[in-house]
N, C-alpha and C positions, 0 to 999 in steps of 0.2 A: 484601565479595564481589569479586569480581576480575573485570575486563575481561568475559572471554572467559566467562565465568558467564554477567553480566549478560545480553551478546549471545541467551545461548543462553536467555535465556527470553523472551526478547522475540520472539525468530525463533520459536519454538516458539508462539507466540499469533498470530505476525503468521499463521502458514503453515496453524493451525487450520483455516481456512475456504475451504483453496482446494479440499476435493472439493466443495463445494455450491456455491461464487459461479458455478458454470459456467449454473448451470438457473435461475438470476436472468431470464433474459429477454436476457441481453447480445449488444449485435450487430444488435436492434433498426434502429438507424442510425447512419451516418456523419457526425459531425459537424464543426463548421469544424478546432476546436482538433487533431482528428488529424489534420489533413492539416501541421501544422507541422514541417519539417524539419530538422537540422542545417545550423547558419550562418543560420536567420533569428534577424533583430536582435528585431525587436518583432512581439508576442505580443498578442492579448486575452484580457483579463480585470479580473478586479476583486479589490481587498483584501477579505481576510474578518480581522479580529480575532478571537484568542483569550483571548476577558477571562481566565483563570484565569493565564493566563501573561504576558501582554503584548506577544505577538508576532503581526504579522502575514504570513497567509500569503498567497499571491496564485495566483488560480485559473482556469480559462477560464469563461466569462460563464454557462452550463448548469448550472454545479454549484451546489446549492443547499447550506443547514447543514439539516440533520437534526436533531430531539432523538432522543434514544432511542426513545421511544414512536412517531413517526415513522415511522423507522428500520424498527422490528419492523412494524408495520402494512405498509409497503412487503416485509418479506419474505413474511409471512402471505400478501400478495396474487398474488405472485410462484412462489414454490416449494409444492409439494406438502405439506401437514400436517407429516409426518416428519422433511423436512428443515429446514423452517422453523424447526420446535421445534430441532433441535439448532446450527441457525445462531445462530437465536436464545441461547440456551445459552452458544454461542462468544462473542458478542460482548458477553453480560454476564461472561463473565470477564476479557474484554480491560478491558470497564469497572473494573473492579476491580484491574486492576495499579497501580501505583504511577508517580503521574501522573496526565495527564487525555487522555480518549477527546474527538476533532471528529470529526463524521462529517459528508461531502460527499457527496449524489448526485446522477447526470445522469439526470435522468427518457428525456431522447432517446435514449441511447446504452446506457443501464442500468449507466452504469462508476460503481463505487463510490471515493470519496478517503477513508481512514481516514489522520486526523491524529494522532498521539500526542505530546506533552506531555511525556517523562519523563525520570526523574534524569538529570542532566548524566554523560557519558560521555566520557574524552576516546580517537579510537579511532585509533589506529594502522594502519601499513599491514598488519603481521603480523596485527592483531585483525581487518583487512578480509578476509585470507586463509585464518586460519579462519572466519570468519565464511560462504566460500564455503563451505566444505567444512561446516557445520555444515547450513547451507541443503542441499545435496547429500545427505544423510544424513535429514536430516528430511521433505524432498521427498516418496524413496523410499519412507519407511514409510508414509507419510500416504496415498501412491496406491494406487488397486489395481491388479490385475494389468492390467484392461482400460486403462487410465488410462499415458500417455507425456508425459514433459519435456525440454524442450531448455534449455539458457542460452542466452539470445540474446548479452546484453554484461553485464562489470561493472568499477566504475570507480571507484579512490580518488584523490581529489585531493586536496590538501593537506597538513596536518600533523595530530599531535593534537588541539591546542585549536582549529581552525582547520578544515575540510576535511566533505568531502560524500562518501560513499560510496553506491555505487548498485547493484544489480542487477537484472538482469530475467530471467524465463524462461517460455517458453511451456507451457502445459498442455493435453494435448487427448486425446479418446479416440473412435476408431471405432467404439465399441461401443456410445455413448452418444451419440454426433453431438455434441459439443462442439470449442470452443477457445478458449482465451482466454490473456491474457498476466498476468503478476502481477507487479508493480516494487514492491521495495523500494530508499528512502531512508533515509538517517541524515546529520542536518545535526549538527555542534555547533560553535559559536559563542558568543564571549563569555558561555562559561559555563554556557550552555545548549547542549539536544540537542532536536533534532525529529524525528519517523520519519512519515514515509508510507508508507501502502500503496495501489497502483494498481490496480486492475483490470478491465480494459477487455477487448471484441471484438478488439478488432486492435492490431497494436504502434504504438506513439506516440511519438514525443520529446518526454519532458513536462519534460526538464532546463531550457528557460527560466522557466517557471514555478516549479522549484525555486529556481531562482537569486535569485530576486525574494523571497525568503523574506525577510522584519526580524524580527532577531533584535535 
């Protein structure tokens, strides 16, 4: 399967759940880890281990590990019946890609870390640039009409085997009183690929935290 394949099923699972994470409750609070800016050196937080893989990720001190069951019990509590079932839904097919699903959340803040596990990718700067346009495309369908997106930033550093590509974009709708921001990650490194999903109240620089990834 090729590159820009891969990419496109992965965006397509990551992007599944951004009409519902908005009614999660997010926004609740402000917490330490968002006020972190471009140019600071040192971050808190702490190593979480991925026994399935053998990497460590590092995270700010709020986010807890999730099991599944967890996980769905905190949506159940959170969202309306309806949407819960189909969130729920979503994220047992993410469970099921190929790979393995960590899930992180910040009870304070209501921001969700979906960590993904999967096959090694090695992604170029051209595969980062569809990769927008892919994101772009899939965005659109997925919103409704009531429902607006911006790109706030996105960024590839490095090379193939080597390099972190990121994007962010905000999501919000006057119709529905929401807003929220949704970042995706893709690490690969010696071998290995790790994708984040972020989705927080407010926009954050969560790239130190990325950075501290052991791979």
């Amino acid at each position: 399967m090729c590159m820009v394949k891969k990419l496109s099923i992965y965006i397509a699972f990551l992007l599944l759940a951004s009409t519902v994470f908005s009614c999660m409750g997010v926004g609740q609070k402000v917490v330490d880890w968002m006020s972190v800016a471009e140019g600071d050196v040192k971050v808190e937080g702490e190593y979480h281990f991925l026994e399935e893989d053998g990497v460590r990720v590092f995270l700010p001190l709020s986010f807890k590990r999730y099991s599944m069951a967890e996980y769905q019990q905190t949506l159940k509590s959170k969202l309306p019946k309806a949407e819960a079932d189909a969130q729920i839904n979503n994220i047992n097919q993410k469970a099921n890609l190929d790979g393995e699903l960590y899930i992180y959340f910040d009870e304070e803040s209501g921001s969700t870390c979906l960590v993904y596990a999967i096959p090694y990718m090695e992604i170029s700067k051209r595969d980062a640039q569809l990769f927008l346009g892919m994101m772009r495309t899939q965005t659109e369908n997925l919103l409704d009409a009531s429902s607006s997106y911006e790109k706030i930033t996105a960024k590839y550093v490095g090379y193939p085997k080597n390099c972190i590509f990121k994007s962010v974009y905000k999501i919000a709708s006057e119709t529905k009183n929401f807003e929220y921001y949704n970042a995706l990650y893709f690490v690969t490194r010696n071998s290995k690929t790790i994708a984040f999903q972020l989705i927080t109240p407010v926009g954050v620089y969560f790239d130190p935290f990325i950075e501290k990834l052991e791979i």
